[in-house]
C-alpha positions as CSV (number, residue, x, y, z in Angstrom):
1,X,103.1,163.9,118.2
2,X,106.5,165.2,119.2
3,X,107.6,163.8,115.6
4,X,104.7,165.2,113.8
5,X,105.7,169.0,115.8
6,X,108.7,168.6,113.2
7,X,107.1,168.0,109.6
8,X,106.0,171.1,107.4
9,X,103.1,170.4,105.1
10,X,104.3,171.7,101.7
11,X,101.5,171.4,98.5
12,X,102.6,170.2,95.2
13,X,104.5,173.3,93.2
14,X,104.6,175.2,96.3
15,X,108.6,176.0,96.4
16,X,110.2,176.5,99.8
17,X,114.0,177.0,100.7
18,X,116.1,174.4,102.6
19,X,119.6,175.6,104.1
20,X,120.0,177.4,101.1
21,X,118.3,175.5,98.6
22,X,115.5,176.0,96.6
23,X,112.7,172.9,96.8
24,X,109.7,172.3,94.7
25,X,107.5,168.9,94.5
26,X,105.5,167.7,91.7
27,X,102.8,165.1,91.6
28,X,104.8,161.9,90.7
29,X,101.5,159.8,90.2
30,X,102.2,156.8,92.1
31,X,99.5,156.9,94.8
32,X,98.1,159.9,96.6
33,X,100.4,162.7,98.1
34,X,103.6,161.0,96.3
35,X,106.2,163.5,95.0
36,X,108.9,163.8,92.5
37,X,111.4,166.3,94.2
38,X,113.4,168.8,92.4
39,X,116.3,170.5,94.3
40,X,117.4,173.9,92.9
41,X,121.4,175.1,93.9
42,X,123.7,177.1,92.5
43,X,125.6,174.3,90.4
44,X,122.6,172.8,89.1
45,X,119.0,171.2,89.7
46,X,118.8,167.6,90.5
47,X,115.3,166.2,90.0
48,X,114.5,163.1,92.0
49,X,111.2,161.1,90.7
50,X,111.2,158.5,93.7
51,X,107.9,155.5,92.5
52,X,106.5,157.4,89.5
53,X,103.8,156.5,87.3
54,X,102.8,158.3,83.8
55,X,99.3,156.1,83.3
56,X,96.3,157.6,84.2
57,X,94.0,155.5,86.9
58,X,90.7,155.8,88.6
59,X,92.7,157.1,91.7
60,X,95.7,159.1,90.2
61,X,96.3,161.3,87.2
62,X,99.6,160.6,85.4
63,X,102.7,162.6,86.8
64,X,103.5,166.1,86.1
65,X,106.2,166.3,84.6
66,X,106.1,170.2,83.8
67,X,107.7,172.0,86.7
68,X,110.6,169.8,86.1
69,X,112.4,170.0,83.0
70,X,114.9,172.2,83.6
71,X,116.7,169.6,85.5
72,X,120.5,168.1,84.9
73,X,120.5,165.3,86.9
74,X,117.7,162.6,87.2
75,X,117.0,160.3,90.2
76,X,114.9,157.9,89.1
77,X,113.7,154.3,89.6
78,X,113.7,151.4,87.4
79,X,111.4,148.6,89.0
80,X,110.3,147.7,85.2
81,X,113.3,149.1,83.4
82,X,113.2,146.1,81.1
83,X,109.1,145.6,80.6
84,X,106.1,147.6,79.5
85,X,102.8,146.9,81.1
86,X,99.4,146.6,79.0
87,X,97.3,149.2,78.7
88,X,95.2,150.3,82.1
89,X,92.0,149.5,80.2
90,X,92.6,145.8,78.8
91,X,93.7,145.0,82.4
92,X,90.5,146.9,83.7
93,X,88.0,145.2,81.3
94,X,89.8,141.6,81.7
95,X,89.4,142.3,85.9
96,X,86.3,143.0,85.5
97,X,85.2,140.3,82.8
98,X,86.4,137.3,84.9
99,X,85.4,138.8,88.4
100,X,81.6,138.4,86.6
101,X,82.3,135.0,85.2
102,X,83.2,133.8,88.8
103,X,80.7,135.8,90.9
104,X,77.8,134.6,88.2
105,X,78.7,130.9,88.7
106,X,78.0,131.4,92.4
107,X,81.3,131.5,93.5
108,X,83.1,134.7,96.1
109,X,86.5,136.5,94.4
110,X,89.3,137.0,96.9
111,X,91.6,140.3,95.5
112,X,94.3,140.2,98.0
113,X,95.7,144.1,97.9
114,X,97.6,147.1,99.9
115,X,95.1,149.3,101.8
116,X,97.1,152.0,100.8
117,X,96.0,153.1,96.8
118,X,95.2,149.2,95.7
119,X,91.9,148.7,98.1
120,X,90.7,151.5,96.6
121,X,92.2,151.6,92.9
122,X,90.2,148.0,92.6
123,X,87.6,149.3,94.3
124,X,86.7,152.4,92.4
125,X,86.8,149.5,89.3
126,X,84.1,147.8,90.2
127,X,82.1,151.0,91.5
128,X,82.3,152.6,88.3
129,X,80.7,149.9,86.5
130,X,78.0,149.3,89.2
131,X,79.3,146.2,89.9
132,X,75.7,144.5,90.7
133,X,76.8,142.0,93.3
134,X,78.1,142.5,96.7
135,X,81.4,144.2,97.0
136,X,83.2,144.1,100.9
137,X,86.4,145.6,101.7
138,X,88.3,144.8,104.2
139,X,91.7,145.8,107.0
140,X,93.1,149.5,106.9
141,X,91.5,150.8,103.8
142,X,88.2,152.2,105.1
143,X,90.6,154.1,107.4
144,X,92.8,155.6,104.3
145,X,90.0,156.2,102.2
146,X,88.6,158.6,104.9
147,X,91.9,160.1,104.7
148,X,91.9,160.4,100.9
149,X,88.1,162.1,100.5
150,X,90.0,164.3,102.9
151,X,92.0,165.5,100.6
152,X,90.1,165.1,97.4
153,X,92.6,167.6,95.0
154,X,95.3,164.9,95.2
155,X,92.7,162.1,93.4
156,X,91.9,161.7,90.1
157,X,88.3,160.6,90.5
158,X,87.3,161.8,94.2
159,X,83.7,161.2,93.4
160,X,84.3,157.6,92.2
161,X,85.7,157.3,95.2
162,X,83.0,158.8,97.3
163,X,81.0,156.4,95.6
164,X,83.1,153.2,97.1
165,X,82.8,154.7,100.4
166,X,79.1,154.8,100.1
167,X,78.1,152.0,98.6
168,X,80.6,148.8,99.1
169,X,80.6,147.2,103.0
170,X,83.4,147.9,104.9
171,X,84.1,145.0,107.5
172,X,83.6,146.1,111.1
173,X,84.1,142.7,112.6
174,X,83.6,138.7,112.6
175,X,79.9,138.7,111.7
176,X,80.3,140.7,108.9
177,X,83.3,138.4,107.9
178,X,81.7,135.4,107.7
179,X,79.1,136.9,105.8
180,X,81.4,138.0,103.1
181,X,82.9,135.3,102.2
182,X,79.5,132.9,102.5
183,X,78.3,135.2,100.0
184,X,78.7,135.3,96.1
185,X,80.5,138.5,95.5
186,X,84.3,140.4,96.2
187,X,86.4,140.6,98.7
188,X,89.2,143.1,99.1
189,X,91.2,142.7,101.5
190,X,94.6,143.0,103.0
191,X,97.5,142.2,102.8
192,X,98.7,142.2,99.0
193,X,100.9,139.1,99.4
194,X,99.3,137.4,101.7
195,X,101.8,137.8,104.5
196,X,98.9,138.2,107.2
197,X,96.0,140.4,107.7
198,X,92.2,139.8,106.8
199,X,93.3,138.3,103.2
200,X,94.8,135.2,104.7
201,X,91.7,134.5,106.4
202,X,89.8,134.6,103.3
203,X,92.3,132.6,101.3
204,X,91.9,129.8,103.8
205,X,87.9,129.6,103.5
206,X,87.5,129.9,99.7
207,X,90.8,128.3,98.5
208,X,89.8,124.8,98.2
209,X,86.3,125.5,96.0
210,X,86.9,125.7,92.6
211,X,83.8,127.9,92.1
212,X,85.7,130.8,94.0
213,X,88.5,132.9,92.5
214,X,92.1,134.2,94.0
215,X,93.1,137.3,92.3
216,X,96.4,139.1,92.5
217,X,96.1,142.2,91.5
218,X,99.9,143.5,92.9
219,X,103.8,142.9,93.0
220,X,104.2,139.4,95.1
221,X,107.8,139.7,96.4
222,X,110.6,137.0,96.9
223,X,109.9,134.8,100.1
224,X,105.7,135.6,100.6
225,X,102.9,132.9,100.6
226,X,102.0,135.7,97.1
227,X,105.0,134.4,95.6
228,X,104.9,130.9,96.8
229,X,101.2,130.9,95.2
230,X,102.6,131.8,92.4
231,X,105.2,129.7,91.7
232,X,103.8,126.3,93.2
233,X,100.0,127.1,93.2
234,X,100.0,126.5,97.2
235,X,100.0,129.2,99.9
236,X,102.8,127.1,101.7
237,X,104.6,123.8,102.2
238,X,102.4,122.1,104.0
239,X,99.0,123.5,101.8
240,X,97.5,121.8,99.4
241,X,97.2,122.4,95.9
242,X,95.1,125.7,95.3
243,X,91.8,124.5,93.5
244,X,89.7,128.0,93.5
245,X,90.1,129.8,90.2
246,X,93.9,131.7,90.2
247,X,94.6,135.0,88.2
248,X,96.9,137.8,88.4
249,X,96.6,141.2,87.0
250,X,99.2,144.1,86.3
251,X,97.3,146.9,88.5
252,X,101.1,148.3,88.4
253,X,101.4,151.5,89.7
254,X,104.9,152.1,88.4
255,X,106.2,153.4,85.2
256,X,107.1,150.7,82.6
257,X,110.1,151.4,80.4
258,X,108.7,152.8,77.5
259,X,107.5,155.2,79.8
260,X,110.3,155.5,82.0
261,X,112.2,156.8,78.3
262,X,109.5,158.8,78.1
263,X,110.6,161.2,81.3
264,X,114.3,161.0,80.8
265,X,113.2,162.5,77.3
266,X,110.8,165.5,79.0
267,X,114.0,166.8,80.2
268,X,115.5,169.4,78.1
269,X,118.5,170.0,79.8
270,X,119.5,166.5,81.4
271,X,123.1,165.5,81.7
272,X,123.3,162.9,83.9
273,X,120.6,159.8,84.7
274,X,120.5,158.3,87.9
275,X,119.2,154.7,88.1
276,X,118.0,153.3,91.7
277,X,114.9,151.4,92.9
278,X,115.2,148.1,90.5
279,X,117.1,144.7,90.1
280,X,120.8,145.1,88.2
281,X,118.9,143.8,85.4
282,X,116.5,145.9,84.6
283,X,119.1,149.2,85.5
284,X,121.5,147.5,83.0
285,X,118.7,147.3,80.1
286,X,117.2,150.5,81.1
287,X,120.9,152.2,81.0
288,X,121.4,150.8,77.5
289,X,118.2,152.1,76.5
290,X,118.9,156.0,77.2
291,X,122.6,155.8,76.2
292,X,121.2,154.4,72.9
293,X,117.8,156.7,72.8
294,X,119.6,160.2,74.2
295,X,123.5,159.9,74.5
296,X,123.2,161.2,78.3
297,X,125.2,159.2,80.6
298,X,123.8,156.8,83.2
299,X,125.0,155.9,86.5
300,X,123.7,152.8,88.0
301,X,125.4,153.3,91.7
302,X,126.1,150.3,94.6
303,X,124.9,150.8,97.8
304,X,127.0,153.3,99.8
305,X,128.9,155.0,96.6
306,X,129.1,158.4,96.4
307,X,128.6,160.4,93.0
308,X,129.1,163.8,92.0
309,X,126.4,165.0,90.2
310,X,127.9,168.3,88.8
């Protein structure tokens, strides 16, 4: 509480002063409440985009990129500075497509996903179609979706999600667990790589029938049983071989670099780009692709160095 006595609420293109400088956020499109920051002063306006996403989903609307173009220097990440993703739809319809095929055969589909934005982007997938099998959910998420339909003007589909909340069973304890998983139908549960939570419960119980289904549906980091999964089809050393039905799909909620292009271009006075929030890699290709694409310089910055931005 005593930290919470010290935050100021501040809506999206709601500008407020800072020890002399003028601050205005903008919906960055990432997941609910996140913000691209733009920082007026006297020398210039910097514009930082922190995770941003232009693709429209069932839980966001793209970024808004409007209230920012007056900016010379960009911040920006560059998670998939090399890589575009496929279009939101395809991945939609193929989610949905072999969710059916599994669920039909009589077999449960595990999606392993954050509570926060992933539950419920997933979710809100199968609600729209009226998914005609049972659908649970389970860790945080009920929580943060009761959060979210409290603040319905920062979703893209408040109603779809309404509509989660309503109809799909939250998990309230072991009965209910057991049930889910006995039954033919989704599960969505936490965590997203399988480092702990409900998720790795579920894994465990449906992993070795080949009727069932594991589906990724986010980013599975270096060193997590996701990864491992991944890369050796068991959850750890000492698993065995994963015989349920294995897919991943690109539910990425970060800009791919087509469309990462795309905002350095909605600037119209930029002089300077930024690059953070990505492997050297993809900063390297991405930095070749502006210089080549806009002539404005790029600065891809080490930990700990300082830049001058005007």
């Amino acid at each position: 509480r005593k930290a919470m006595d010290n935050f100021m609420a501040v809506g999206y293109n709601e500008e407020f002063e800072l020890e002399g400088l003028k601050v205005i956020l903008s919906d960055a499109g990432h997941i609910p409440g996140s913000a691209i920051v733009k920082v007026v002063s006297e020398k210039g306006n910097v514009a930082f985009t922190g995770d941003i996403n232009l693709t429209e989903t069932k839980l966001m609307r793209p970024a808004d990129l409007n209230a920012l173009r007056d900016a010379n220097v960009l911040i920006t990440e560059s998670t998939y500075g090399r890589f575009n993703h496929p279009t939101r739809k395809s991945v939609e319809d193929e989610f949905y497509e072999k969710v059916l095929e599994v669920v039909e055969n009589g077999g449960t589909v595990l999606v392993p996903a954050f509570s926060l934005a992933r539950s419920q982007e997933v979710l809100c997938v199968l609600a729209e179609r009226d998914f005609p099998y049972p659908v649970y959910y389970d860790g945080m998420s009920r929580e943060i979706t009761e959060l979210m339909l409290g603040f319905r003007e920062y979703l893209n589909k408040p109603d779809l999600l309404k509509k989660v909340y309503d109809k799909f069973n939250y998990v309230k304890g072991w009965d209910d667990r057991h049930r889910a998983w006995k039954e033919s139908g989704v599960i969505v549960a936490s965590a997203g790589m399988l480092k702990g939570g409900p998720a790795v419960y579920y894994f465990k119980k449906l992993a070795e029938n080949p009727k069932n289904g594991i589906f990724l549906v986010s980013y599975q980091a270096i060193n997590t049983p996701g990864r491992k999964l991944l890369e050796t089809g068991k959850f750890d050393e000492y698993s065995p071989l994963l015989k349920a039905r294995f897919e991943i799909f690109d539910f990425s909620s970060h800009a791919g670099k087509d469309q990462l292009l795309e905002i350095v271009k909605a600037y119209n006075n930029l002089e300077k780009v930024v690059l953070v929030h990505g492997s050297y890699d993809n900063q390297q290709h991405l930095a070749d692709l502006i210089k080549e694409k806009t002539g404005v310089e790029v600065i891809i910055p080490e930990n700990g160095q300082e830049i001058k931005l005007f």
